[in-house]
C-alpha positions in Angstrom: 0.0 0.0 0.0 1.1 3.3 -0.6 0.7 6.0 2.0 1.4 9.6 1.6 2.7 12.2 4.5 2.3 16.0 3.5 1.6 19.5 5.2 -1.8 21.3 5.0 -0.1 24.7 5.1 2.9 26.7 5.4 5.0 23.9 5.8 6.5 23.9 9.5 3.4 21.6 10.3 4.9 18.3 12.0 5.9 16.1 9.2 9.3 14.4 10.2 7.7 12.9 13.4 4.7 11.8 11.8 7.1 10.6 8.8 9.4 8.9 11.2 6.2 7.2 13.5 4.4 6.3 10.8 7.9 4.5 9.1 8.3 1.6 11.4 5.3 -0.1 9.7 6.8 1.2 6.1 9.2 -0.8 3.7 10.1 2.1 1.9 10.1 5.9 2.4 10.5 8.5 -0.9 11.3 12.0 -1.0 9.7 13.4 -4.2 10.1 16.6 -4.5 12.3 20.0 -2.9 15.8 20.0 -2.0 17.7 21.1 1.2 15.2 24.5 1.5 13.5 23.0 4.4 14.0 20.7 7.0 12.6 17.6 8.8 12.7 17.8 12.7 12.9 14.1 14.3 13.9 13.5 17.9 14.4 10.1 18.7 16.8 7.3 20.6 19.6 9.1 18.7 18.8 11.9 19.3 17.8 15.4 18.0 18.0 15.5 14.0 17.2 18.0 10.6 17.2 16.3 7.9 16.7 18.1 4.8 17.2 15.5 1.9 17.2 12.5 3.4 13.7 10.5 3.5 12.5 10.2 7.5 13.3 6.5 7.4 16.9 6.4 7.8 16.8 5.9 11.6 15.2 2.5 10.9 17.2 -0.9 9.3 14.6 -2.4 7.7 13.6 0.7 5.5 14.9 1.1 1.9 15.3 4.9 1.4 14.4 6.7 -1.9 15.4 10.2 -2.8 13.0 10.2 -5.8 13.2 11.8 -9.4 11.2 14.8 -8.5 13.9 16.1 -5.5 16.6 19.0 -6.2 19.7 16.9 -5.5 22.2 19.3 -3.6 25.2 16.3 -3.4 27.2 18.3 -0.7 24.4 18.6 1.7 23.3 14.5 1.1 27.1 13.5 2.2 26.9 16.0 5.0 23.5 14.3 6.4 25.1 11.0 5.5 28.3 11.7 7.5 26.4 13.5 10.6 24.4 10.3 11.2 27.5 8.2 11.4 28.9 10.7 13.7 26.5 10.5 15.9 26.0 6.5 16.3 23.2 6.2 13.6 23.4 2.8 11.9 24.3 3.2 8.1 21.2 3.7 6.3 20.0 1.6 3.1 20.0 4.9 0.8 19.0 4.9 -2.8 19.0 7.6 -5.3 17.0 7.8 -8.5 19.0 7.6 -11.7 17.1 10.5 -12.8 17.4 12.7 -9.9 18.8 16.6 -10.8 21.0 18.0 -9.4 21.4 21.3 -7.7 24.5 23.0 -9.1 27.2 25.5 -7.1 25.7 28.1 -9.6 22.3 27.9 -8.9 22.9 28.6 -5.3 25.2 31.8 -6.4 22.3 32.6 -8.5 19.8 32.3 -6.0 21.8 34.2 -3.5 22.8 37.0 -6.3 18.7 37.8 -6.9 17.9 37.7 -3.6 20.2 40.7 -2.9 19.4 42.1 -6.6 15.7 42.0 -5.3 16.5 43.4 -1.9 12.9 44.8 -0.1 11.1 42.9 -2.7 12.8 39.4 -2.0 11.1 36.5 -2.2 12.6 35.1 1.5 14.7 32.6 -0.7 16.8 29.8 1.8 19.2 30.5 -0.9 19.7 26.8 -1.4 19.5 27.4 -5.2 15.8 25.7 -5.9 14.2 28.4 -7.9 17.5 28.4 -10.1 17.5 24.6 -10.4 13.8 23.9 -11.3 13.8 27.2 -13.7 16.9 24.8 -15.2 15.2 21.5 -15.1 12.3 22.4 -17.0 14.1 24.9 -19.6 16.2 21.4 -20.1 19.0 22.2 -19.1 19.9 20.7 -15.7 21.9 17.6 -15.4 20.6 14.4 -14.3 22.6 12.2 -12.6 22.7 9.5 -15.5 23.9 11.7 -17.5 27.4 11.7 -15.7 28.0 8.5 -17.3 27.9 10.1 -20.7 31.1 10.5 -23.1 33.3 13.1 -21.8 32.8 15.1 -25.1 29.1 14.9 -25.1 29.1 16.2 -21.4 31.6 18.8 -22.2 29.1 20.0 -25.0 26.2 20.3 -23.1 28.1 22.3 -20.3 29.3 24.6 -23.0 25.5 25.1 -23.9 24.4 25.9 -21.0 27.4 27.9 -19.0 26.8 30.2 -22.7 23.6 31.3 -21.2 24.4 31.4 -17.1 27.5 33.6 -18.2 25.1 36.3 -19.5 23.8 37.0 -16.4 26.9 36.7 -14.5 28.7 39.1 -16.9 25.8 41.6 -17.9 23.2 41.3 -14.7 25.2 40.4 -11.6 28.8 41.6 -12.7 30.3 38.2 -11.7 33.5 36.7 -13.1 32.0 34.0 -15.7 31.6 29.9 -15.2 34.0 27.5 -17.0 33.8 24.5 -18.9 36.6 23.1 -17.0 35.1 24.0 -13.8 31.9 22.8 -14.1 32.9 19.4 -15.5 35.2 18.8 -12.2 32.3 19.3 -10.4 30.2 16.9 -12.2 32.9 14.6 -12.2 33.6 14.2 -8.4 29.3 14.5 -8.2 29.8 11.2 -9.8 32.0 9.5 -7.7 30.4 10.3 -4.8 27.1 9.2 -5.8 28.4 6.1 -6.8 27.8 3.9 -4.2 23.6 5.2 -4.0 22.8 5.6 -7.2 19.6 3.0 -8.8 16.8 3.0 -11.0 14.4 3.5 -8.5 11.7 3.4 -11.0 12.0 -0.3 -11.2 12.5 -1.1 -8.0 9.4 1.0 -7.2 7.0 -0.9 -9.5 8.3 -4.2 -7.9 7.3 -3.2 -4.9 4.4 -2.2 -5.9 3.3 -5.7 -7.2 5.1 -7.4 -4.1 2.8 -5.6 -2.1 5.0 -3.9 0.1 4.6 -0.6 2.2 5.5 2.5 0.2 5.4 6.0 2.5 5.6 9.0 0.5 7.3 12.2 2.2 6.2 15.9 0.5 8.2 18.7 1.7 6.8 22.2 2.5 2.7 22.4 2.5 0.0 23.1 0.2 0.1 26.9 0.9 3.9 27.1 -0.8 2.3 24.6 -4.1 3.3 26.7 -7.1 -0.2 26.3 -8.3 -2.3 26.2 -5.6 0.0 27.9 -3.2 0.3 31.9 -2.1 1.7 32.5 -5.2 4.6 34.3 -6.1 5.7 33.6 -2.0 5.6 29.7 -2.8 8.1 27.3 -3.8 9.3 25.9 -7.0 8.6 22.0 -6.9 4.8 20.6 -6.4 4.0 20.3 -3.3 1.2 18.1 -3.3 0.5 14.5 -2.5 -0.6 14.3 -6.0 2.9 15.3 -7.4 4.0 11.9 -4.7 3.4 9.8 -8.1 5.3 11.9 -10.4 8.3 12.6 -8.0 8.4 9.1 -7.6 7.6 7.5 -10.7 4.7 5.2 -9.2 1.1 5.0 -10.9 -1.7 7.8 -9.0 -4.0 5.5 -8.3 -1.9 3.3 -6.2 -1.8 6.2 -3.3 -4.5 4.6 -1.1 -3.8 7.0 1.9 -3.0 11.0 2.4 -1.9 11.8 5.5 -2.4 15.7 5.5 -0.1 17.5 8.6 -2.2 19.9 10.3 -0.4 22.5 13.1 -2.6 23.4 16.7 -1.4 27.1 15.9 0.4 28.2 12.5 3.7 29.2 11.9 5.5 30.2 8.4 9.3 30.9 7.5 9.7 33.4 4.6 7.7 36.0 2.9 3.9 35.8 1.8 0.8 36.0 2.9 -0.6 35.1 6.5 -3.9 35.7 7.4 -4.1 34.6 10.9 -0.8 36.1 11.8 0.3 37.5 15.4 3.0 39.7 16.4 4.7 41.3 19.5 4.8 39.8 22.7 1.8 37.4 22.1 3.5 36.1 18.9 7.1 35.6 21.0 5.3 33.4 23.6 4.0 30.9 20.9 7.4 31.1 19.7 9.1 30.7 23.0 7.0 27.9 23.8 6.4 26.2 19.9 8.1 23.6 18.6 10.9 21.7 20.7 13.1 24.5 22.0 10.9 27.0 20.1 9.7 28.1 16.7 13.0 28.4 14.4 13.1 27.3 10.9 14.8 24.0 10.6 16.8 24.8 7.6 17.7 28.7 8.4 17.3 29.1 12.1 15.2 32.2 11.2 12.2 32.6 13.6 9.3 31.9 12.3 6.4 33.5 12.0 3.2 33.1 14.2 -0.4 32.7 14.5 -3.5 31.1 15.4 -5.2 27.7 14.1 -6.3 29.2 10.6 -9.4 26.9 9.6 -10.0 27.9 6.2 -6.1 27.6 4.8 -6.0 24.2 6.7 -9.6 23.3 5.0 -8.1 24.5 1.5 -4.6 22.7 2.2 -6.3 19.4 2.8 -8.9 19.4 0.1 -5.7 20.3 -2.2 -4.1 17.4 -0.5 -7.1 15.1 -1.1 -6.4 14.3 2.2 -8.1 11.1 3.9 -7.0 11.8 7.4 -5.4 14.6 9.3 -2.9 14.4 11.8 -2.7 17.4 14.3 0.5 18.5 15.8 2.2 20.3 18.7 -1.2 20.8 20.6 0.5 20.3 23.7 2.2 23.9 23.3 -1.3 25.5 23.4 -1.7 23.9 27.0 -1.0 28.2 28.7 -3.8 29.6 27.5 -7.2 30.6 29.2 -8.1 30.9 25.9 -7.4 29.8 22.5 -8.2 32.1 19.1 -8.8 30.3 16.0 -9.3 32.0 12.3 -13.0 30.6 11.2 -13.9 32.5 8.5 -12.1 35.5 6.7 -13.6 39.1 6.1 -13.0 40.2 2.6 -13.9 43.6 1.4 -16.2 43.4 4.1 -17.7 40.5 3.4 -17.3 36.9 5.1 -15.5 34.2 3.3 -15.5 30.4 4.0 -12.8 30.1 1.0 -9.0 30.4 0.2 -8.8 33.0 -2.3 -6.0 33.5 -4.8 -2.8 35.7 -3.3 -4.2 39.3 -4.6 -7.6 38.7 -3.1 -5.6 37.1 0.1 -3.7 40.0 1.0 -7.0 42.0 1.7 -8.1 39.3 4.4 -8.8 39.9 7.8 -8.9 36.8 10.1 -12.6 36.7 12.2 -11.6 35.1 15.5 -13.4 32.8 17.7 -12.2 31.9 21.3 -12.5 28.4 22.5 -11.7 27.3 26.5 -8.0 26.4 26.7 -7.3 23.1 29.3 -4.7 25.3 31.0 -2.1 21.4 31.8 0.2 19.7 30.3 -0.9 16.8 27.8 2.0 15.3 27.5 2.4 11.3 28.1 -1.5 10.9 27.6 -1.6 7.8 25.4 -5.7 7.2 24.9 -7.9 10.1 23.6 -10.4 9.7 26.5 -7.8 11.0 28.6 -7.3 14.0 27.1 -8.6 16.9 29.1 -12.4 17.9 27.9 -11.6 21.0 26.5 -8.4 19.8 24.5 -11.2 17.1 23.0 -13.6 20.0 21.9 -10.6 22.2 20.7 -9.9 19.2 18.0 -13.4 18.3 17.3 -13.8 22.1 16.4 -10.8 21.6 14.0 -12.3 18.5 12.7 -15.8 19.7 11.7 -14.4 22.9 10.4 -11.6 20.7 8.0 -13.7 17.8 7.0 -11.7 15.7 7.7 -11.0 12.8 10.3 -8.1 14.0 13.0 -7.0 10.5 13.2 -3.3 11.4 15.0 -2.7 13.7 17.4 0.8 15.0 18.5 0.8 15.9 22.0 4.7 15.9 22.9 7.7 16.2 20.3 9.3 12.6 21.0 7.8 9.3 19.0 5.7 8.6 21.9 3.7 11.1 21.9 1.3 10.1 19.7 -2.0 9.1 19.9 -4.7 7.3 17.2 -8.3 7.9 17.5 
């Protein structure tokens, strides 16, 4: 069976855990899309981890791990990962990586970092980890997949003269950089290939088989439905498909096979970068949340930036979910909420002073004022309650409330950052 694990939102919603819980019944776990732009947070035995490429199975033996076709391969960051697992008593992982992966190029992150500052005020919050740069590249056709290192030295040469003709351009006339080399970038390439050596598979195949052995495929989508190109807060959003429904493309498995869409929903929300935020809170309310969010507080996983705060936001979650074709939620880091006397959440949004029940596209967004409705906090800590009956009353009604407004069953809740924490209705 084939299970997918993706956020309903910002991204920032709870994935790793849930990844990394839900893996132990899993054969194999896929990355399929993003690069290292973002990270997974996954405390455990080990430890405290971010992983940013590497699928949430690797703390397990048993799991075959996929970094799938659709991901933006950045090869120093995957031997970093690799090496600070070992370093820290992980067992090797079984890591496999899709013969026609991309791969994220020391230009694209210069590039990415050059526009950024080109753009100054009007940024777009970039990680500067080169993404926008490589998927602009990978569909204009010319990135490099990694089975193309294994191509005739003249053939690889030519392509790389093709394509540093156009980077150079806007090294020379835009950013007033010195210009890329042949030489340079086939070195590169070159020692790209010999580390990848050891991981690199047609996943594709192996996929399929698995698919007709039966086995346990989990899906991992980076980011959340409200950073989707498409569906997203467009132009704030990200540059690979964020959806579960990319899962079969960024994999290479057929659509129909997904059975399950685990859609990640947050207790509060929280963003890193630019856009729009509808249920946003600032000042000293907004530093509590962050204080207390999170394990050791709300800082992006990839930048260490602090995020950005607010309340439950009921109609981005709805949207983010029905873009997911979510079958269950699972609802995260409720346990933080546990101060409050009470607790706002964003039901409905006030357009041109009107009330909306719908996620409207980015220029109508920005107009949006979040209506607020107050339910009873529980005012304890939930953590180590292992049956939902347990839970405090109020805690109960706050999820039910979330439930009815979504549409979708809460079937997991997170009430504590470690794997235990967990509990199934």
């Amino acid at each position: 069976m084939i299970k997918a694990i993706v956020g309903a939102n910002w991204g920032d919603e709870g994935k790793g855990k849930i990844t990394d819980v839900e893996a132990a019944q899993s054969d194999i776990v896929v990355r399929f899309q993003g690069g290292s732009n973002a990270g997974h947070t996954i405390i455990n035995n080990y430890g405290k981890f971010a992983l940013h490429q590497l699928p949430s199975g690797v703390f397990y033996s048993h799991i075959t791990n996929i970094i799938g076709n659709g991901v933006a391969l950045s090869v120093e960051n995957f031997i970093k990962e690799m090496k600070s697992l070992e370093e820290r008593g992980v067992p090797k992982p079984n890591v496999v990586i899709s013969d026609r992966v991309q791969l994220v190029m020391p230009y694209h992150i210069q590039l990415d970092t050059f526009e950024e500052a080109r753009l100054s005020s009007r940024s777009f919050g970039s990680t500067k980890s080169g993404i926008a740069p490589f998927y602009s590249d990978k569909f204009a056709k010319i990135g490099f997949q990694v089975s193309e290192l294994y191509d005739e030295e003249e053939a690889l040469r030519e392509k790389i003269n093709q394509v540093i003709t156009l980077k150079n351009v806007l090294y020379e006339h835009l950013y007033r950089q010195p210009k890329l080399t042949v030489d340079e970038v086939y070195n590169k390439l070159m020692e790209y290939k010999k580390l990848l050596e050891p991981y690199v598979a047609d996943t594709f195949t192996l996929l399929h088989k698995a698919v007709k052995e039966g086995k346990n495929i989990l899906l991992e989508g980076q980011l959340g439905a409200l950073k989707d190109p498409d569906f997203g807060i467009y132009p704030m959003v990200t540059s690979s498909s964020t959806l579960a429904g990319y899962g079969a493309v960024g994999a290479g498995l057929p659509p129909y096979e997904i059975k399950e869409i685990i859609a990640v929903v947050k207790a509060y929300s929280s963003a890193v970068g630019a856009g729009e935020f509808v249920s946003e809170i600032f000042g000293d309310e907004a530093d509590e949340l962050r204080r207390r969010g999170g394990d050791g507080g709300e800082f992006g996983a990839t930048t260490g930036r602090p995020r950005r705060m607010g309340w439950l936001d009921l109609v981005a979650s709805r949207y983010g979910c029905q873009a997911q074709g979510a079958t269950c939620v699972a609802f995260t880091v409720l346990d933080v909420l546990g101060y409050l006397d009470e607790i706002p959440v964003c039901v409905a949004y006030e357009l041109n002073g009107k009330r909306i029940d719908s996620f409207p596209p980015t220029n109508q967004l920005k107009h949006c004022k979040p209506i607020i409705a107050k339910l009873p906090g529980w005012k304890c800590d939930i953590r180590g309650i292992k049956n939902y009956a347990d839970l405090p009353e109020n805690t109960r009604r706050y999820i039910e409330f979330a439930e009815k407004a979504i549409g979708v069953p809460i079937k997991i809740v997170s009430n504590g950052p470690s794997r235990e924490n967990i509990i199934y209705r």
